[in-house]
C-alpha positions as CSV (number, residue, x, y, z in Angstrom):
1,X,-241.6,-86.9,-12.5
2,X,-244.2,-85.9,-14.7
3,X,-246.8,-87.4,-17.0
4,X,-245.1,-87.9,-20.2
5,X,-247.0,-89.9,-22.9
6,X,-243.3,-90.9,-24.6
7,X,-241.8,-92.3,-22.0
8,X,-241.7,-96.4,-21.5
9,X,-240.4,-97.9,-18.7
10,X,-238.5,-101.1,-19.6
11,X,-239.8,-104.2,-18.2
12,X,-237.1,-106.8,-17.1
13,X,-237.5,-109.5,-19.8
14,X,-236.9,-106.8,-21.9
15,X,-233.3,-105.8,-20.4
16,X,-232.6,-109.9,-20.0
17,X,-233.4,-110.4,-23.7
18,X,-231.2,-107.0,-24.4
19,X,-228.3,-108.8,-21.9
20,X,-228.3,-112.4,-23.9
21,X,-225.5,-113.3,-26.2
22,X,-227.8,-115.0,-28.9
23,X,-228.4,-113.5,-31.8
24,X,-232.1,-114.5,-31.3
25,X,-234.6,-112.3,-33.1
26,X,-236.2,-111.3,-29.5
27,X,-232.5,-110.8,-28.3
28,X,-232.1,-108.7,-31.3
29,X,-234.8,-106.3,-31.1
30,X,-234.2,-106.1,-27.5
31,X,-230.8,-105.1,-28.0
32,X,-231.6,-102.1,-30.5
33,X,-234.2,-101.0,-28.2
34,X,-231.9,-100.6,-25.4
35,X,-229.2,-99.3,-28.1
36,X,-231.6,-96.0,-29.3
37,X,-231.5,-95.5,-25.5
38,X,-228.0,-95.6,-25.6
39,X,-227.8,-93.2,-28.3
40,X,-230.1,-90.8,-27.4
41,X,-232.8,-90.9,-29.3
42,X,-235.2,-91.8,-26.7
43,X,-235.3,-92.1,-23.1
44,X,-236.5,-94.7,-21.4
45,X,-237.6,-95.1,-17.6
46,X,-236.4,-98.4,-15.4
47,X,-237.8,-99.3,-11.6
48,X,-235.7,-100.4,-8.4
49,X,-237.7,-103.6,-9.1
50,X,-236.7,-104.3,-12.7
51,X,-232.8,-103.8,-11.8
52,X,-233.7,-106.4,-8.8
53,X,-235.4,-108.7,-11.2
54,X,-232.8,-108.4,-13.9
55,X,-230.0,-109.7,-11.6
56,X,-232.2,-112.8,-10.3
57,X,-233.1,-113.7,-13.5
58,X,-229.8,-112.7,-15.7
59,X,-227.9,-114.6,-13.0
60,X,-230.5,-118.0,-12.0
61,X,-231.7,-118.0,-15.7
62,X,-230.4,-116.7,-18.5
63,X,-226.6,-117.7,-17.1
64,X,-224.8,-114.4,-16.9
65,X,-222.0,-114.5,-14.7
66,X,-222.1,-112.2,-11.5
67,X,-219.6,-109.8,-13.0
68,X,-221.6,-109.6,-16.7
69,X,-224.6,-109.0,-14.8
70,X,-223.1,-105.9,-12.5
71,X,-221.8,-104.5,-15.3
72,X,-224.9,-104.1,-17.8
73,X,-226.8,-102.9,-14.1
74,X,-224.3,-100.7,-13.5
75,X,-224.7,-99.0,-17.2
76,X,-228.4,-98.4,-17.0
77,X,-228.1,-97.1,-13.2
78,X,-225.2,-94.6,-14.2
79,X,-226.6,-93.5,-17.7
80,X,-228.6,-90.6,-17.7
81,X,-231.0,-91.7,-20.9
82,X,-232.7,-94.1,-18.3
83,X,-234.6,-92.3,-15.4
84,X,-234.9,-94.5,-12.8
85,X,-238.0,-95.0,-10.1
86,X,-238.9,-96.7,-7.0
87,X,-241.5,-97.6,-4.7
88,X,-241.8,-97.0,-1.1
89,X,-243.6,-98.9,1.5
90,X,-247.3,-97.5,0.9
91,X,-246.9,-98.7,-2.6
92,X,-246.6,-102.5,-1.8
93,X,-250.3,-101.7,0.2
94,X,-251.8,-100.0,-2.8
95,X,-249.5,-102.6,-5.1
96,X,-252.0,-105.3,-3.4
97,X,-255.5,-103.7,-3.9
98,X,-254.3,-103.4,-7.4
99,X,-253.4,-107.3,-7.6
100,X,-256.6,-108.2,-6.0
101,X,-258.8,-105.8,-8.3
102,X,-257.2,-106.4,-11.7
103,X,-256.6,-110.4,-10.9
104,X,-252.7,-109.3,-11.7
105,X,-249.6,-111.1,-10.5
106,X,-248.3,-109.1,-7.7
107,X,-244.8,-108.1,-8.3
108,X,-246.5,-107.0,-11.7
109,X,-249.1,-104.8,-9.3
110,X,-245.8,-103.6,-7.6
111,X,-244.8,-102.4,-10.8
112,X,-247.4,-100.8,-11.9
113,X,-248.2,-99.0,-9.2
114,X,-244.9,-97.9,-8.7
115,X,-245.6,-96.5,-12.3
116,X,-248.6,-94.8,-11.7
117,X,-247.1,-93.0,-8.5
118,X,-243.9,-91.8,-10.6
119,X,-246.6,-90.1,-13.8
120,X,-245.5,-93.1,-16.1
121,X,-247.9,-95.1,-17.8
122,X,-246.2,-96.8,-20.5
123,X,-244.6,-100.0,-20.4
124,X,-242.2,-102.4,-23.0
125,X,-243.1,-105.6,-22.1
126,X,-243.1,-109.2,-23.7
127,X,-245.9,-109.8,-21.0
128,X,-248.5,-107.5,-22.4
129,X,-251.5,-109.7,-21.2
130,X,-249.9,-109.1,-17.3
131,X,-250.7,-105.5,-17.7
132,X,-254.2,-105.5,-17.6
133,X,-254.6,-102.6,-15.9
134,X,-256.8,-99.3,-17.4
135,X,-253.8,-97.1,-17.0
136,X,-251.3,-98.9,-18.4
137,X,-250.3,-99.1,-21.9
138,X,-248.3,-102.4,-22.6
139,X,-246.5,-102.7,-25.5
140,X,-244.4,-105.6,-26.8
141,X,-241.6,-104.3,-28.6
142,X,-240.4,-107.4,-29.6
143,X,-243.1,-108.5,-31.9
């Protein structure tokens, strides 16, 4: 993959909010987010680790059944609009240099690393303040 300054990756409170059934502002915005990606009009990027994340949380958390949660994972794994990235076992080494220099969680090193390795260096996330990191551009999309 290459550097590409209009590409976001998709952080997975993002894809939880865009999975809930409330009609929640955050939920909301979330949802059309996830929708332009449906329709074309932007791509967005997704790790191994957010789908992971997404099926923890969606199923421990926000109360999706098993079933509900397979099937939204299964859309943004099949559709073409998300490009999808991953991280190998060097990354988690690097992943905890990066948690120790930046005083960042470390599944939040893990993703940004994995970021940084794939030419991606944006990120929609509710977390902005977790992505302290200088190459990193967090944005909160669901201000």
């Amino acid at each position: 993959m290459t550097e590409d300054s209009k590409l976001f990756l998709v952080d997975t409170n993002i894809l939880v909010y865009a999975s809930e059934k409330d009609e929640s502002a955050k939920v909301q915005k979330a949802k059309e987010l996830i929708n332009r990606c449906w329709k074309g009009e932007i791509l967005l990027a997704v790790s191994s680790q957010n789908l992971g994340e997404f099926v923890y949380v969606s199923v421990k958390k926000a109360k999706l059944n098993l079933e509900e949660t397979k099937t939204f994972t299964e859309f943004i794994v099949e559709f073409h609009g998300f490009q999808k990235i991953s991280y190998n076992a060097g990354t988690v080494i690097s992943a905890i240099e990066i948690a120790n220099e930046f005083k960042t969680p470390f599944w939040d090193a893990l993703l940004a690393t994995t970021m940084r390795e794939n030419g991606l260096f944006n990120i929609y996330t509710e977390n902005v303040n977790d992505f302290k990191i200088p190459w990193i551009k967090a944005v909160n999309p669901l201000k």
